[in-house]
C-alpha positions as CSV (number, residue, x, y, z in Angstrom):
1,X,-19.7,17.5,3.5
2,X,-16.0,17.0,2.5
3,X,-14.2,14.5,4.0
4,X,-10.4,13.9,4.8
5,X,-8.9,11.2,2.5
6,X,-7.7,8.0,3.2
7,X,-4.3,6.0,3.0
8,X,-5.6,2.8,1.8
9,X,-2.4,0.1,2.6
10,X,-1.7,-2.5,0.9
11,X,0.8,-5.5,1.5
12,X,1.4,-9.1,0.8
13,X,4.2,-11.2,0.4
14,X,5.6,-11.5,-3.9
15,X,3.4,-13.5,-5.9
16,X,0.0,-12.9,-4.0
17,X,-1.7,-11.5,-6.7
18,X,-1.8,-8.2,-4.8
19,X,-1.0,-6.2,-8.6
20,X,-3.8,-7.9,-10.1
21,X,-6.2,-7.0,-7.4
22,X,-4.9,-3.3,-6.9
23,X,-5.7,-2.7,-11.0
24,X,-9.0,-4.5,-10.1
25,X,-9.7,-1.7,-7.6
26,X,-8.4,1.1,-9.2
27,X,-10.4,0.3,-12.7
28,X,-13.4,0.5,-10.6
29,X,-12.3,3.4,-8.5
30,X,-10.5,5.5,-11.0
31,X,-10.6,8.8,-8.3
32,X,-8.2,6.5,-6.2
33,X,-4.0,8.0,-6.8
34,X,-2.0,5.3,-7.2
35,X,1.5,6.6,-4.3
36,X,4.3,6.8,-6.8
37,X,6.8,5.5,-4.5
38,X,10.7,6.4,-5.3
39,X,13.7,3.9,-5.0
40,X,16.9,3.5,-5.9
41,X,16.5,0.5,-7.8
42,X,17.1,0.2,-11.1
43,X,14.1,0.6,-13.8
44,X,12.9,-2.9,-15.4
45,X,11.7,-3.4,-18.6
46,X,8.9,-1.0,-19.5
47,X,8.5,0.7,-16.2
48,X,8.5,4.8,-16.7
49,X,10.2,7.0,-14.5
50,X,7.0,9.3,-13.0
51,X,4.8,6.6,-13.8
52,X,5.9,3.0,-12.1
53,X,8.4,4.7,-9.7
54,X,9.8,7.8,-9.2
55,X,13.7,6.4,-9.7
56,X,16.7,8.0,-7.7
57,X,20.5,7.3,-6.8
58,X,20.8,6.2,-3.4
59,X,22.4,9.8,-2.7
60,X,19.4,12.0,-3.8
61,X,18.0,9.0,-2.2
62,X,19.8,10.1,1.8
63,X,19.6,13.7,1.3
64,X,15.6,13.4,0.5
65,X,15.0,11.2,3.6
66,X,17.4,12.8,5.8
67,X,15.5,16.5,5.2
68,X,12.4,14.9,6.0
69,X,10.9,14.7,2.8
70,X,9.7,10.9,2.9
71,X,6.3,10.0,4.9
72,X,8.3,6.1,4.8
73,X,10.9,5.0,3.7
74,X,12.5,1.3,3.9
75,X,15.7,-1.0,2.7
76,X,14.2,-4.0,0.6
77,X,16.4,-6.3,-1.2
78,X,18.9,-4.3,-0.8
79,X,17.4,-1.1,-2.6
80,X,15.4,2.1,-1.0
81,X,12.1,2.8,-1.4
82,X,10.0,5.6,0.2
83,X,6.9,7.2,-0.2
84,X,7.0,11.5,-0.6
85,X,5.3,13.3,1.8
86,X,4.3,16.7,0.7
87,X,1.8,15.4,-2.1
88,X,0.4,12.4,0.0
89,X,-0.6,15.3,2.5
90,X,-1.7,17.6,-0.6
91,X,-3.8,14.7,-1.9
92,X,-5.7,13.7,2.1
93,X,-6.2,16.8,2.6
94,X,-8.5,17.6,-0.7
95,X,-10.5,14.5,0.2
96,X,-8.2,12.2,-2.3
97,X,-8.2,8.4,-1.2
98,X,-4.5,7.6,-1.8
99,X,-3.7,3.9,-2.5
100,X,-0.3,2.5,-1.3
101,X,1.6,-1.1,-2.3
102,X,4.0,-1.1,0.1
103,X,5.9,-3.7,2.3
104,X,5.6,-4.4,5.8
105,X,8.9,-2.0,6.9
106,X,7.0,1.1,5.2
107,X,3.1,0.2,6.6
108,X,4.3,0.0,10.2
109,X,6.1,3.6,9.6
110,X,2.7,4.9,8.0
111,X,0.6,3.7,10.6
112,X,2.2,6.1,13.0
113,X,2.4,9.5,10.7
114,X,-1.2,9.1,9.1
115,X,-4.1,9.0,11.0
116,X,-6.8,8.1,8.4
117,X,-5.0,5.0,7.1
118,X,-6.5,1.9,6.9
119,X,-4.2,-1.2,6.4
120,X,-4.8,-4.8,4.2
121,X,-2.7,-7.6,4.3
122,X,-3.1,-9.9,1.1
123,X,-2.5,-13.4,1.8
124,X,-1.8,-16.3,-0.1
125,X,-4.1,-19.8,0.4
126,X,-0.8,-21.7,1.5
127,X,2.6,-21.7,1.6
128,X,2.9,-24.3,-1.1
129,X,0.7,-22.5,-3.4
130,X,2.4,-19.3,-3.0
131,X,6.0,-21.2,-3.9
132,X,3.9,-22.9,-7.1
133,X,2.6,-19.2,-8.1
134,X,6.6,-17.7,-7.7
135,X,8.1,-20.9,-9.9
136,X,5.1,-20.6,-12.1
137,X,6.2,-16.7,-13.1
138,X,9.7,-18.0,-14.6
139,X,11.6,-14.5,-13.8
140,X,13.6,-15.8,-10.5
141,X,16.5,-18.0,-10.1
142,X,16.3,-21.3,-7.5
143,X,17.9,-18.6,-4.8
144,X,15.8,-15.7,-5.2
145,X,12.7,-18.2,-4.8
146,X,13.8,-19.2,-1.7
147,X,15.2,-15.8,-0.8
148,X,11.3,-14.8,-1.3
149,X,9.6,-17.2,0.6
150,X,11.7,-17.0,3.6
151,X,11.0,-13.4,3.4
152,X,7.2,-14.2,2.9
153,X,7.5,-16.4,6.3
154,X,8.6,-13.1,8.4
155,X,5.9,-10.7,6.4
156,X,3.2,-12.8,7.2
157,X,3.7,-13.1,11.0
158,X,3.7,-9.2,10.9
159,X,-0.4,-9.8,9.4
160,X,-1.6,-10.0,13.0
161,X,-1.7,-6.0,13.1
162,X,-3.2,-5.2,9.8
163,X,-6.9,-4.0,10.3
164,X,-8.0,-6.7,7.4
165,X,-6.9,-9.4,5.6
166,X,-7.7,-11.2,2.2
167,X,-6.6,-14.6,1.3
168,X,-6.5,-14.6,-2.3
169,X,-7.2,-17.9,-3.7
170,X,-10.2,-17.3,-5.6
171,X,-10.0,-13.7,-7.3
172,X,-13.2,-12.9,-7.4
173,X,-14.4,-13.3,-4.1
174,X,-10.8,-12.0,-2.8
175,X,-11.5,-8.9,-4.6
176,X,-15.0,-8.6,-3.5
177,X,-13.4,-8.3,0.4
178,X,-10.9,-5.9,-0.7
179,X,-13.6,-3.3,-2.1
180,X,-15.4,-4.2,0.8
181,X,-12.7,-3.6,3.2
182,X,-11.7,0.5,1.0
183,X,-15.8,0.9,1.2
184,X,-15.9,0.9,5.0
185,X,-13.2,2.5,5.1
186,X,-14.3,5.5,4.1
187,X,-17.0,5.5,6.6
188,X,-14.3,5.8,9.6
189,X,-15.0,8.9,12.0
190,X,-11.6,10.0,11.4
191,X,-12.3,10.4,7.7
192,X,-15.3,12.9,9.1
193,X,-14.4,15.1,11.7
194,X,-16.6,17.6,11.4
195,X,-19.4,15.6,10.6
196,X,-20.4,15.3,14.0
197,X,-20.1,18.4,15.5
198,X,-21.8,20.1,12.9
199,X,-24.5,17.4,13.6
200,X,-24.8,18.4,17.3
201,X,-25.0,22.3,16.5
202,X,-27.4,21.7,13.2
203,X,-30.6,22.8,15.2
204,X,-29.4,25.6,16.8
205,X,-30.3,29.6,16.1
């Protein structure tokens, strides 16, 4: 029987690990869609418009979100970012599991407009290991570091209302809750909902 598909949320504060686990999960769940989220940030190095992001002025930007096109949207370091709405709700609709990497601003937004979304919060072991992991990558200055890690402290408060979270200091076993967390997931009544009506009224003439 076809199910509804399912928003499968994640977010964690930068230099989780949450990319390396997300490719973990979609290698072994290749039916997963990755959102292509668009924002008005410039493209880095090697990112491809349509394929990292979908990349927009901050004009198209407004006159998208303004008509209602965006399921979320939200103002991170200073840029926009916002998820579409009209394939997310293609892709739910035909039973596609749609997997998000978005920040806390966009999650709490989602978890109004889309019913059979679950929500993960990836967390790091500690504080200090999480400023060890953000010096260790070498791309940010002194300021952003701290810029990140005071935004890390307000993200992580906002944990409490996720419906799991995964500390990720061994990968493995961090991993092994995550696929947990998208298999039960799937189960949810909400994914169903004709399952159980057409259960009750199996047996009759």
């Amino acid at each position: 029987m076809a199910r509804k598909g399912i928003a499968l949320v994640l977010s964690a504060p930068s230099g989780t690990g949450k990319t390396t686990l997300i490719h973990k999960l979609l290698g072994e769940f290749p039916d997963i869609k990755y959102s292509i989220s668009c924002t008005t940030r410039k493209p880095r190095q090697g990112e491809v418009n349509g394929k990292d992001y979908h990349f927009m002025s901050v004009r198209d930007f407004l006159l998208q979100r303004d008509a209602g096109a965006f399921a979320e949207w939200a103002l991170v370091h200073g840029n926009y970012y916002a998820t579409p709405l009209k394939p997310l709700q293609e892709n739910l609709n035909r039973g596609v599991d749609v997997l998000f990497d978005i920040d806390v601003q966009g999650a709490s937004q989602l978890k109004l407009n889309v019913l059979t979304a679950v929500f993960i919060f990836i967390l790091p072991p500690s504080m200090k290991e999480l400023e060890q992991r953000l010096r260790a990558r070498g791309t940010e200055s002194e300021e952003d570091i701290q810029a990140r890690l005071h935004n890390a402290h307000d993200e992580i408060k906002e944990a409490c209302w996720y419906d799991a979270v995964v500390i990720n200091d061994d990968l493995e076993v961090a991993y092994s809750q995550l696929r947990a967390a998208y298999l039960a997931a799937t189960l949810a009544p909400a994914c169903h909902p004709a399952l159980i009506s057409s259960l009750l009224h199996s047996g009759e003439n």
